[in-house]
PALUM-587502 format. One record per residue (C-alpha): residue in one letter; residue number from 0; x, y, z. Coordinates in pm, 1 decimal, decimal comma. Layout:
residues N
<node mikol="A" selum="NUM" c1="X" c2="Y" c3="Z"/>
...
//
This chain:
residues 111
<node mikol="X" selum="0" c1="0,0" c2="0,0" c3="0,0"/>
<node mikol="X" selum="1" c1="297,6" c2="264,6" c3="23,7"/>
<node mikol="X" selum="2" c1="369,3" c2="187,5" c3="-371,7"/>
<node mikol="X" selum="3" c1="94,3" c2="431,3" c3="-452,9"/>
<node mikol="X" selum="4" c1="209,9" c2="705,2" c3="-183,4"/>
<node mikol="X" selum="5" c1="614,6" c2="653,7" c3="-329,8"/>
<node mikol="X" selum="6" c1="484,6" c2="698,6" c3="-678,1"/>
<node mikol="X" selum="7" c1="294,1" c2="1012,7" c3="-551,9"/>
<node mikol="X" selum="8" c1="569,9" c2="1163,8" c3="-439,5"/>
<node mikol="X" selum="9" c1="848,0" c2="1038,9" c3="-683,2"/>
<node mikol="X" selum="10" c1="628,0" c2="1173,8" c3="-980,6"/>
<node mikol="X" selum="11" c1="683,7" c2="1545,8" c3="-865,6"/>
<node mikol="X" selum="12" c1="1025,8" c2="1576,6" c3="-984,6"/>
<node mikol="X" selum="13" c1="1250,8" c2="1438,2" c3="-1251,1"/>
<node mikol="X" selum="14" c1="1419,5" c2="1125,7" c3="-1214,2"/>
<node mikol="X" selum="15" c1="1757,5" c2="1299,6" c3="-1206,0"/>
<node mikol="X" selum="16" c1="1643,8" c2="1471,8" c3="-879,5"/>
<node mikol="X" selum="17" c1="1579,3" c2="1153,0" c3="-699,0"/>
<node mikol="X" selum="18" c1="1919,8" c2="1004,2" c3="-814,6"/>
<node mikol="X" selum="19" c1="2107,9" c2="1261,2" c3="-653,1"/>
<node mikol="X" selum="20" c1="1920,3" c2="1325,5" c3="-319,9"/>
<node mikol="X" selum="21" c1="1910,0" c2="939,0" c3="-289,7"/>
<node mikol="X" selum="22" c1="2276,6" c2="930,8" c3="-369,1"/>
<node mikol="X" selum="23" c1="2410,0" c2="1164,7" c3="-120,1"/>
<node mikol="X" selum="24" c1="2272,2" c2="945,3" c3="164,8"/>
<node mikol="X" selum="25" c1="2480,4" c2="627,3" c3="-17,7"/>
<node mikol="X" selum="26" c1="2113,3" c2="460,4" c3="-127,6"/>
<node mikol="X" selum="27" c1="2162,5" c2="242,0" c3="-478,8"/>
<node mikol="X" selum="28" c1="1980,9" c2="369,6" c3="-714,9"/>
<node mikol="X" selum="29" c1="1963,9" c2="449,6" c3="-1087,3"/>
<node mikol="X" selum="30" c1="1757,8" c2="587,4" c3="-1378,0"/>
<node mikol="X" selum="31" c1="1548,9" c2="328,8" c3="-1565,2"/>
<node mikol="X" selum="32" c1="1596,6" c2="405,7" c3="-1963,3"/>
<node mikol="X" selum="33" c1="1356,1" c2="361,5" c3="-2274,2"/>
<node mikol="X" selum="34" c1="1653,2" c2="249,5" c3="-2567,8"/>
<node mikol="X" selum="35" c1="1580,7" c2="619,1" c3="-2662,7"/>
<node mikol="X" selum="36" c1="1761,0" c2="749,9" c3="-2352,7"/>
<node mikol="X" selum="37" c1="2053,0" c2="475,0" c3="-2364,8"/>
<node mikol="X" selum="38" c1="2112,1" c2="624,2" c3="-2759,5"/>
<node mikol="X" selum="39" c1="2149,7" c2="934,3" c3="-2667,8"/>
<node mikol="X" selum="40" c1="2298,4" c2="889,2" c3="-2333,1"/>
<node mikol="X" selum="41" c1="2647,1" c2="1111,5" c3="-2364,0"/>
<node mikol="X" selum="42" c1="2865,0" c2="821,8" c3="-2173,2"/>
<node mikol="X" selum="43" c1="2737,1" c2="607,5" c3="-2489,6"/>
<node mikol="X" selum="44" c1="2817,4" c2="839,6" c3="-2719,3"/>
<node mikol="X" selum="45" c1="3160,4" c2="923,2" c3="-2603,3"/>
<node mikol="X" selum="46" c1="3226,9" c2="506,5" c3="-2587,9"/>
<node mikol="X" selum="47" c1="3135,1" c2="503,1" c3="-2923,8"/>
<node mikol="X" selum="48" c1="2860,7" c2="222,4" c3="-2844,1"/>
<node mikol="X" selum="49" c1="2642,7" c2="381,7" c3="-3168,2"/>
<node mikol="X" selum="50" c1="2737,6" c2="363,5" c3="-3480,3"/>
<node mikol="X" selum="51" c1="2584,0" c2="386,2" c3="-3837,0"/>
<node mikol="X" selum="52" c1="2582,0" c2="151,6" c3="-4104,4"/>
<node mikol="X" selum="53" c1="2479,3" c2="68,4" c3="-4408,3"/>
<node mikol="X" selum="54" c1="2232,2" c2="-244,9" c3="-4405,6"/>
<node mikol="X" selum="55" c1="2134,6" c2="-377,3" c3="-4807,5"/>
<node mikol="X" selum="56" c1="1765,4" c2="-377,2" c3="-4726,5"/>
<node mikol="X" selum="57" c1="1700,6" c2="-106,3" c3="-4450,3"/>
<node mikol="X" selum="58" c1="1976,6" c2="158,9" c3="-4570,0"/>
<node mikol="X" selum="59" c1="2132,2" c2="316,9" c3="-4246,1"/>
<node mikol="X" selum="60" c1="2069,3" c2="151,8" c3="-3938,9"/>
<node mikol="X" selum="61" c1="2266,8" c2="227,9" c3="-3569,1"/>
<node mikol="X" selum="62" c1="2418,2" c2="-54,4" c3="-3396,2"/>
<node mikol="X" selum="63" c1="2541,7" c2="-131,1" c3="-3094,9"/>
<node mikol="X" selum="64" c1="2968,8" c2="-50,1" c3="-3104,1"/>
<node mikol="X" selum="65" c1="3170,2" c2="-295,4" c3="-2939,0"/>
<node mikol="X" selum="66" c1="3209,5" c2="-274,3" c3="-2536,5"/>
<node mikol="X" selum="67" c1="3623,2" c2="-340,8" c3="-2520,7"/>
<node mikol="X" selum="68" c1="3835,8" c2="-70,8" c3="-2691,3"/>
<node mikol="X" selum="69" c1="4198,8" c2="-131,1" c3="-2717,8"/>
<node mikol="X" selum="70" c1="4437,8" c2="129,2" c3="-2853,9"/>
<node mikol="X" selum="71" c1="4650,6" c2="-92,5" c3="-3061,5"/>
<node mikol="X" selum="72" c1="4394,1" c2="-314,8" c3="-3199,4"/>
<node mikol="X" selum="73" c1="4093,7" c2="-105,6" c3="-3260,2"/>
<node mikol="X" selum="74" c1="3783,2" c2="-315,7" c3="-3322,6"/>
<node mikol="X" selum="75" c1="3504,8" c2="-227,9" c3="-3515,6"/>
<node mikol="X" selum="76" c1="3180,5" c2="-351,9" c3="-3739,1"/>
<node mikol="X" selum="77" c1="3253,3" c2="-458,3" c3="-4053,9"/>
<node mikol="X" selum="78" c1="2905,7" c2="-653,0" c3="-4157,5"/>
<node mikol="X" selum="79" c1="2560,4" c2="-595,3" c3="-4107,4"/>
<node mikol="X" selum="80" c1="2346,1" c2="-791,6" c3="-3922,2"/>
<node mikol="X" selum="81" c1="2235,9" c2="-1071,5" c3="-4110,6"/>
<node mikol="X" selum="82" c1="1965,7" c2="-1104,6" c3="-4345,9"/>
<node mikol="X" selum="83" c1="1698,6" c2="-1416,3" c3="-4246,8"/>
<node mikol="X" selum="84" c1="1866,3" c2="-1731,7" c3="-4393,4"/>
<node mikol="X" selum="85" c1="2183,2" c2="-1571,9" c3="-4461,2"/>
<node mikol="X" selum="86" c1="2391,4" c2="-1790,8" c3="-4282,6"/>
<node mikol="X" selum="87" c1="2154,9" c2="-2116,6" c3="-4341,0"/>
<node mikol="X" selum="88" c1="2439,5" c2="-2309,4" c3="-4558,8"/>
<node mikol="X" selum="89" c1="2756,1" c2="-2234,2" c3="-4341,3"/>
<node mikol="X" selum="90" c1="2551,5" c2="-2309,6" c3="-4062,1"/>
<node mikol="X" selum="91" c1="2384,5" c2="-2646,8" c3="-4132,5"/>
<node mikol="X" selum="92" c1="2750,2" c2="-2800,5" c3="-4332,4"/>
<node mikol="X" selum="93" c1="2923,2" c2="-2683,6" c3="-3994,8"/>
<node mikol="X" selum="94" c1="2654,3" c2="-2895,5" c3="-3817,5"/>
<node mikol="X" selum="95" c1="2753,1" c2="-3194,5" c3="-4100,5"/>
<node mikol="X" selum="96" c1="2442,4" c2="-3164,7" c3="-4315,2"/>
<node mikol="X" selum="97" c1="2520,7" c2="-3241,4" c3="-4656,4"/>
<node mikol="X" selum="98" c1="2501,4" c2="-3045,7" c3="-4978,1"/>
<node mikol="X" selum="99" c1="2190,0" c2="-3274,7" c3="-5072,4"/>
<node mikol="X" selum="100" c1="2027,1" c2="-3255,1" c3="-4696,4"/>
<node mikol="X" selum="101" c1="2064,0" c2="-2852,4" c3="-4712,7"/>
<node mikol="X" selum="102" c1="1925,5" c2="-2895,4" c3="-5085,8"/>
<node mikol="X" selum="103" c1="1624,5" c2="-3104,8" c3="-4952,1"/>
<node mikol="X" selum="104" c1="1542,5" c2="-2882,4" c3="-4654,1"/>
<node mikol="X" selum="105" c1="1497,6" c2="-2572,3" c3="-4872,1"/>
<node mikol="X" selum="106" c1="1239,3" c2="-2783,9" c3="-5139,6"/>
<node mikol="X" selum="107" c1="1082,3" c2="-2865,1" c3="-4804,6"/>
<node mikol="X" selum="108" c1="1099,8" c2="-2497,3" c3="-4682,5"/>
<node mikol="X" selum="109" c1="1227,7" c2="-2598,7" c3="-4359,3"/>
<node mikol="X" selum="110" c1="1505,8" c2="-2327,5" c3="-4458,6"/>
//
């Protein structure tokens, strides 16, 4: 019954307020984000952790960057996510299906 009351209260200011009161008396705490706050978030943008590229059938998309940055050996994204099926054939001979299974899947549309 005190959910109501807390919500009362906590809907009077911005969340940003409440972090910082509640973190000067050493209380754990943090904002909850939509994906629209995390993407625009300046900590993610200064890692880098959005970046743009070029998909064949959606034309820019963002994507995540990569979490570990090393200052030798930069990483970064050189495909696009993959298209449905992309990856059937590399996927299914790794698994030691056959050229002729594979074939007989797809007739079946199983892939």
């Amino acid at each position: 019954k005190i959910v109501p009351h807390l919500q009362e209260i906590f809907l009077k200011q911005p969340v940003n307020h409440w972090v910082e009161k509640l973190q000067k008396f050493s209380v754990p705490c943090g904002a909850i984000n939509d994906l629209a706050d995390v993407f625009s978030d300046p900590q993610t943008l200064h890692r880098e952790m959005v970046l743009e590229m070029a998909h064949p059938t959606l034309g820019k998309i963002k994507q995540t960057g990569l979490p570990i940055k090393f200052s030798r050996t930069p990483g970064g994204l050189d495909r696009h996510p993959p298209l449905l099926g992309e990856h059937n054939q590399e996927v299914l001979e790794g698994l030691g299906y056959s050229a002729a299974e594979i074939e007989k899947l797809k007739a079946q549309d199983v892939i």
